[in-house]
DSSP file (Angstrom, degrees, kcal/mol; ACC not computed):
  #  RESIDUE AA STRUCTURE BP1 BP2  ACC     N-H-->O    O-->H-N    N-H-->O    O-->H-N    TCO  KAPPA ALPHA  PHI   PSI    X-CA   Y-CA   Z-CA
    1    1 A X              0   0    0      0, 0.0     2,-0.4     0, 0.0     0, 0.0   0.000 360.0 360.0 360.0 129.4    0.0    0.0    0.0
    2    2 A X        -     0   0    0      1,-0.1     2,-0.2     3,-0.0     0, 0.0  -0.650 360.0-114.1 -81.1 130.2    1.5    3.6   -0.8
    3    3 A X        -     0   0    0     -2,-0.4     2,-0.8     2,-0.0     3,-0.2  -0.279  12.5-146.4  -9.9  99.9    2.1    6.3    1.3
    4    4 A X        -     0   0    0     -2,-0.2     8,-0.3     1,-0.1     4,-0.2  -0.898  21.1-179.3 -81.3 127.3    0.1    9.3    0.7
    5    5 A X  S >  S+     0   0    0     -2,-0.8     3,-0.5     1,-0.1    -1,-0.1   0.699  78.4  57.9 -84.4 -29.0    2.8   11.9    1.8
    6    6 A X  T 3  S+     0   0    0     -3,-0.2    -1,-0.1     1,-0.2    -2,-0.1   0.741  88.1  75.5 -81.2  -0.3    0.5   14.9    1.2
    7    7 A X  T 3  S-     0   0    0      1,-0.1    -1,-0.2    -3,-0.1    -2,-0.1   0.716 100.5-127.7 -63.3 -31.0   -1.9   13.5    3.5
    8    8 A X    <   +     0   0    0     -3,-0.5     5,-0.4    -4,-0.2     6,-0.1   0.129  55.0 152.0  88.7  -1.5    0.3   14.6    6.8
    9    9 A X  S  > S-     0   0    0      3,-0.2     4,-1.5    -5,-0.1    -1,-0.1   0.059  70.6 -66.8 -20.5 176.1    0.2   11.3    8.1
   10   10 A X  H >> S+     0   0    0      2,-0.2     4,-2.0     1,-0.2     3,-1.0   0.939 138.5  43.7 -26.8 -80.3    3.1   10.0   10.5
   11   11 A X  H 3> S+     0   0    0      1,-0.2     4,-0.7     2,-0.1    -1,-0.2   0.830 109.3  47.7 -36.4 -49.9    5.2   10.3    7.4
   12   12 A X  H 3> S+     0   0    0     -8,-0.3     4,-0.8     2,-0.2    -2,-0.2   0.608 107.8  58.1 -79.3 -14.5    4.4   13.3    6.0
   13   13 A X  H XX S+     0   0    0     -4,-1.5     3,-2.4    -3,-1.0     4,-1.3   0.815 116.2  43.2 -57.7 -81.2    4.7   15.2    9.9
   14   14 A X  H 3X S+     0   0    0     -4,-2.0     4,-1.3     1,-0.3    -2,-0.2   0.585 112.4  46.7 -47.1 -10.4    8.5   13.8    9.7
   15   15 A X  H >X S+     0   0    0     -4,-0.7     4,-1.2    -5,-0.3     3,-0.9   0.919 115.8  46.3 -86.6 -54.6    9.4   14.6    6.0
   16   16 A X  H XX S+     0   0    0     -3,-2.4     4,-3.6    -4,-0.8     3,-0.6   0.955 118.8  48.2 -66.9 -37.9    8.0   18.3    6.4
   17   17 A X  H 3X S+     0   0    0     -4,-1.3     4,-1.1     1,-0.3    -1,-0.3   0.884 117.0  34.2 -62.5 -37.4    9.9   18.3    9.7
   18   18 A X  H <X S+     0   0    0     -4,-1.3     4,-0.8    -3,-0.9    -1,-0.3   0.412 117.7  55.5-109.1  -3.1   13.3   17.0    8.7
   19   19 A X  H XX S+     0   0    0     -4,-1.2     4,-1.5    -3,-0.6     3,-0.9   0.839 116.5  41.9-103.3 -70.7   12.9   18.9    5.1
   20   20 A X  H 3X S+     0   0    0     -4,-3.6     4,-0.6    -5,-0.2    -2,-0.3   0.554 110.2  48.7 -83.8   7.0   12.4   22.0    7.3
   21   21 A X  H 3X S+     0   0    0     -4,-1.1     4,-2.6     2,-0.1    -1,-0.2   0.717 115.0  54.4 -69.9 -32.7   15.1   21.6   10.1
   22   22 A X  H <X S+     0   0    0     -3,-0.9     4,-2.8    -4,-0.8    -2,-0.2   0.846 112.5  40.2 -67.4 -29.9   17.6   20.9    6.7
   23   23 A X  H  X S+     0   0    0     -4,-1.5     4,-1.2     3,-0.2     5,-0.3   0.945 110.4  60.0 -77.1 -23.5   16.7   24.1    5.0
   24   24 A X  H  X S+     0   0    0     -4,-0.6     4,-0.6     2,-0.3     3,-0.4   0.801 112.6  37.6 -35.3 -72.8   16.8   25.7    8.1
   25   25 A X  H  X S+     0   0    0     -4,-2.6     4,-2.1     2,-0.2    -1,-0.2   0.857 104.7  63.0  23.9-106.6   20.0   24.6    8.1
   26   26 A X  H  X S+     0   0    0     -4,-2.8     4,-1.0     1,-0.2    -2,-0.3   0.714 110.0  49.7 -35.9 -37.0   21.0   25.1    4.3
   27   27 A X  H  X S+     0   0    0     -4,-1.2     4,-0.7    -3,-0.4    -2,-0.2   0.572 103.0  60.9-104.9 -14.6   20.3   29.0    5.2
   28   28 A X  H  X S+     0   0    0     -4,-0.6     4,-3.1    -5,-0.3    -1,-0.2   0.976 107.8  38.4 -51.2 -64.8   22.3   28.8    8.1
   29   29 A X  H  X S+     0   0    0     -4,-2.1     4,-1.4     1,-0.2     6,-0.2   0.842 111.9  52.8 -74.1 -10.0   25.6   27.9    6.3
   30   30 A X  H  <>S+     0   0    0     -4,-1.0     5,-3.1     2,-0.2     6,-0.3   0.877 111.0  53.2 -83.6 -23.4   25.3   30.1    3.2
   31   31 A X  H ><5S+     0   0    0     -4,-0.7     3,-1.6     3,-0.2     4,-0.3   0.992 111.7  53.4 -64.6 -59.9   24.6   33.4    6.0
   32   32 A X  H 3<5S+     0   0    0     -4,-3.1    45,-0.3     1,-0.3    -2,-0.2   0.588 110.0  36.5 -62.7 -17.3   27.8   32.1    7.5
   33   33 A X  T ><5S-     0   0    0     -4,-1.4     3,-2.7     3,-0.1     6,-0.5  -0.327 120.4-104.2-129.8  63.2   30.0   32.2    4.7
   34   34 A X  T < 5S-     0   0    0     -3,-1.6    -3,-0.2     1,-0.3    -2,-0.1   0.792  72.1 -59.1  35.8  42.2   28.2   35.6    3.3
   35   35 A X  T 3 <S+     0   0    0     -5,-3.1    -1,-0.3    -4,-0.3     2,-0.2   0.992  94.6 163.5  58.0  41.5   26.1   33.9    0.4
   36   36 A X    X>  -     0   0    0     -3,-2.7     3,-2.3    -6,-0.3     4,-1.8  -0.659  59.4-110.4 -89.5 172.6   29.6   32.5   -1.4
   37   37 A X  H 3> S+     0   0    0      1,-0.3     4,-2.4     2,-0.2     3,-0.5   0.898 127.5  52.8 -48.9 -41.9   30.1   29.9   -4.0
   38   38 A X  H 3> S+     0   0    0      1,-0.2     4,-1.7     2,-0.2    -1,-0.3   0.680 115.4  45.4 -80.7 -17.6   31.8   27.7   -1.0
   39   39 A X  H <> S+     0   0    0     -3,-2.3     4,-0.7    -6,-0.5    -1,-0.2   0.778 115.0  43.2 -83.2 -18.8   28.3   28.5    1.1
   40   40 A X  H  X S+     0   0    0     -4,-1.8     4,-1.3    -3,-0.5    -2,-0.2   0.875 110.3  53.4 -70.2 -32.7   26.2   27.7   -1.5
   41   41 A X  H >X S+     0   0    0     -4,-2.4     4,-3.0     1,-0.2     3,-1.1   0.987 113.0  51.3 -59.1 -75.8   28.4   24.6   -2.3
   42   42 A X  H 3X S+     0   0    0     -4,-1.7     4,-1.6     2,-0.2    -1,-0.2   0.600 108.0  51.0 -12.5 -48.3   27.6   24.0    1.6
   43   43 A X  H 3X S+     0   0    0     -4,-0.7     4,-2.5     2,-0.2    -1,-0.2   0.858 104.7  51.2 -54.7 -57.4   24.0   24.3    1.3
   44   44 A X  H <X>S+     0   0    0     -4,-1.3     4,-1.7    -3,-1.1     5,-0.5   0.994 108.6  52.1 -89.9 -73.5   23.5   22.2   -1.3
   45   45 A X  I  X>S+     0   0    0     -4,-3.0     4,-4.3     1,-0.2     5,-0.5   0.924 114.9  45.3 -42.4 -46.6   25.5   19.2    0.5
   46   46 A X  I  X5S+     0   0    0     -4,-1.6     4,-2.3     1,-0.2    -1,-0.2   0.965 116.4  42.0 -60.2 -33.5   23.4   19.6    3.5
   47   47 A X  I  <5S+     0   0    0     -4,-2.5    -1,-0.2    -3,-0.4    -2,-0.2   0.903 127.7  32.0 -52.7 -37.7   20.2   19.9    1.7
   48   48 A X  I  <5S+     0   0    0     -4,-1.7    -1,-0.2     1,-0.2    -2,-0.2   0.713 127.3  43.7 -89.6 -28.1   21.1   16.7   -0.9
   49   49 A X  I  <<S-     0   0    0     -4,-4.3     2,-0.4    -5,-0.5     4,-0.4   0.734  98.8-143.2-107.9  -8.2   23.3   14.7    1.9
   50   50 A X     X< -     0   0    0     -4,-2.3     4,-0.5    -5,-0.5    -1,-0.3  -0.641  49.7 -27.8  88.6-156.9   21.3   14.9    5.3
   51   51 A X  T  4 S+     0   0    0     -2,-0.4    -1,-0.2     2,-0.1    -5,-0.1  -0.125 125.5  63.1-111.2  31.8   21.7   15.2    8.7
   52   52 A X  T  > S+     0   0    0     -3,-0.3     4,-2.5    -6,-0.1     5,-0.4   0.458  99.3  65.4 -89.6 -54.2   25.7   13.4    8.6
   53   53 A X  H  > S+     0   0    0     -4,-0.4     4,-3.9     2,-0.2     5,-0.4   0.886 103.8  38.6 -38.4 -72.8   26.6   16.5    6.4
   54   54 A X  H  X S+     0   0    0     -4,-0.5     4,-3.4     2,-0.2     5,-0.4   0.822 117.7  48.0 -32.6 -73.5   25.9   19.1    9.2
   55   55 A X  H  > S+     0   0    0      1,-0.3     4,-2.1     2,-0.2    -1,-0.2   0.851 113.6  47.2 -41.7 -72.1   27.4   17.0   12.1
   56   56 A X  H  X S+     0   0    0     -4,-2.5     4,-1.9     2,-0.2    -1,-0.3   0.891 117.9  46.0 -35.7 -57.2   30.7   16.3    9.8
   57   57 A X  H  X S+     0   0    0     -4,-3.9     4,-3.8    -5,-0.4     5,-0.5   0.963 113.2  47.9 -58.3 -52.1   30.8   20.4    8.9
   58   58 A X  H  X S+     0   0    0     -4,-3.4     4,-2.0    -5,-0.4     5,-0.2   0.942 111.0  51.8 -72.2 -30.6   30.3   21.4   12.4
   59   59 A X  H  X S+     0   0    0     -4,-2.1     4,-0.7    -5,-0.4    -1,-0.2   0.845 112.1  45.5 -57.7 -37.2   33.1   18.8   13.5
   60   60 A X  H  X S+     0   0    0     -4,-1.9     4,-0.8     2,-0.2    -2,-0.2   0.715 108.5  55.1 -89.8 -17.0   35.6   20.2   11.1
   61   61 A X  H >X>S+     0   0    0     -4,-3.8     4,-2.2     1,-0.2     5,-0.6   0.896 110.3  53.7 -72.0 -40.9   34.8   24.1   12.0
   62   62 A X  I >X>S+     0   0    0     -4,-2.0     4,-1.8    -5,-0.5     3,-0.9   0.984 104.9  45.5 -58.1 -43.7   35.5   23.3   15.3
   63   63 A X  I 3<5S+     0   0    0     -4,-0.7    -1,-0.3     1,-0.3    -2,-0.2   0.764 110.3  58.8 -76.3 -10.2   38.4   21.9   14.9
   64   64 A X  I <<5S+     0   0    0     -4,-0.8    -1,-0.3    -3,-0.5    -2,-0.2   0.710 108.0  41.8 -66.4 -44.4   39.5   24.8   12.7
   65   65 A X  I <<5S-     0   0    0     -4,-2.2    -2,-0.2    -3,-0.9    -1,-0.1   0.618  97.6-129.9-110.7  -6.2   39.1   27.4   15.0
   66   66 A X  I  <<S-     0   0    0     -4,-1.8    -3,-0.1    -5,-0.6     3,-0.1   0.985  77.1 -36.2  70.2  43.5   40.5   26.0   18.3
   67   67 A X  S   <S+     0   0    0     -5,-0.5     2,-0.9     1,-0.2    -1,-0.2   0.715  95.3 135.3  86.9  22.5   37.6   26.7   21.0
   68   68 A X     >  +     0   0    0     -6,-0.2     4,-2.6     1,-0.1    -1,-0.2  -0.790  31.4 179.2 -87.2  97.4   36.8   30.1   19.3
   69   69 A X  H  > S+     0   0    0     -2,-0.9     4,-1.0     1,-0.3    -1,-0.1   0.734  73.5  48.8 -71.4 -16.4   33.1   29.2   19.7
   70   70 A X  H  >>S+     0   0    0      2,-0.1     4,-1.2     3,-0.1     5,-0.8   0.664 105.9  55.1 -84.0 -15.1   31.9   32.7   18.0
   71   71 A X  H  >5S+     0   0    0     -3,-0.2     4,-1.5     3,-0.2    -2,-0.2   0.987 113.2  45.5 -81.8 -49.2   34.2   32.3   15.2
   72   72 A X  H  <5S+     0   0    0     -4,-2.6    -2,-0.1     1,-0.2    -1,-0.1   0.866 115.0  42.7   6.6 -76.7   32.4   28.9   14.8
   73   73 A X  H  <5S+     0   0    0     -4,-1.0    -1,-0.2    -5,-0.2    -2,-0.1   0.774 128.8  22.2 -81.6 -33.3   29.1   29.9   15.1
   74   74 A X  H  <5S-     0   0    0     -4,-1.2     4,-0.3    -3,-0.2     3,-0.2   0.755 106.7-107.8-119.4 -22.2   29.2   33.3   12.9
   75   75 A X     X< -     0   0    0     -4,-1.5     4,-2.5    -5,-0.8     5,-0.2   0.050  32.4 -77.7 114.2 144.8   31.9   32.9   10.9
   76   76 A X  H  > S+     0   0    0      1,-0.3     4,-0.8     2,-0.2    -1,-0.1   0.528 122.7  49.2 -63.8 -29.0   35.6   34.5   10.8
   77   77 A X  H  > S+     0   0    0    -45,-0.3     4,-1.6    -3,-0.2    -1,-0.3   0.863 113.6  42.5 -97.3 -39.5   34.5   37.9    9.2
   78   78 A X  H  > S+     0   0    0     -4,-0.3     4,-0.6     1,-0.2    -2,-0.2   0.908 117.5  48.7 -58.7 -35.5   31.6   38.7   11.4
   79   79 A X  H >< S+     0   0    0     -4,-2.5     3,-0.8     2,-0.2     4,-0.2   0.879 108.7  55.1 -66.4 -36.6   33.9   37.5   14.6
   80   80 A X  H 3X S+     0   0    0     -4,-0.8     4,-0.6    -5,-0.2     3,-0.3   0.678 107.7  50.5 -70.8 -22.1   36.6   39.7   13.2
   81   81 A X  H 3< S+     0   0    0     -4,-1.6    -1,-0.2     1,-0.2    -2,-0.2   0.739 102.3  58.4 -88.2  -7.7   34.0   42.6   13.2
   82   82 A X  T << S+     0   0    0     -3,-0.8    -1,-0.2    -4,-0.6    -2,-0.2   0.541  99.4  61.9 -96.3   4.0   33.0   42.1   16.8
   83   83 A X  T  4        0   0    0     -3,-0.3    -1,-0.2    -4,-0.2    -2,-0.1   0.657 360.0 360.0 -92.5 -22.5   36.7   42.6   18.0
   84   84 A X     <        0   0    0     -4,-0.6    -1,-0.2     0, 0.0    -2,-0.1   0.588 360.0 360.0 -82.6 360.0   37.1   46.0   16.8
């Protein structure tokens, strides 16, 4: 028997959910690296790749900025403006 997805059933809650925590997401990282190719690039993995991508992104920015948790979170030119 098929799935109706537009029905909102069980399925269709969790799809709308996990489709709108991933753009959610997706618009995160392209604000964080100021709407460049390398955030759009970003975007598009989280949207296409899941919920590994994010978790795998956020694992390597940490380790990149060495327990600066705003340079993390907002990105290296925005952090760089809150220091002056």
């Amino acid at each position: 028997m098929r799935d109706n997805q537009g029905a909102l059933t069980w399925p269709g809650q969790f799809n709308l959910g996990f489709f709108g925590m991933l753009s959610l997401s997706a618009s995160y990282l392209v604000w964080r690296h100021h709407f460049t190719p390398v955030g759009l690039l970003a975007a598009a993995g989280e949207l296409f790749r899941g919920a590994p991508f994010p978790s795998l992104y956020l694992f390597a920015a940490s380790t990149t900025v060495r327990g600066e948790i705003v340079r993390m979170l907002i990105g290296d030119v925005r952090a760089a403006g809150l220091r002056d």
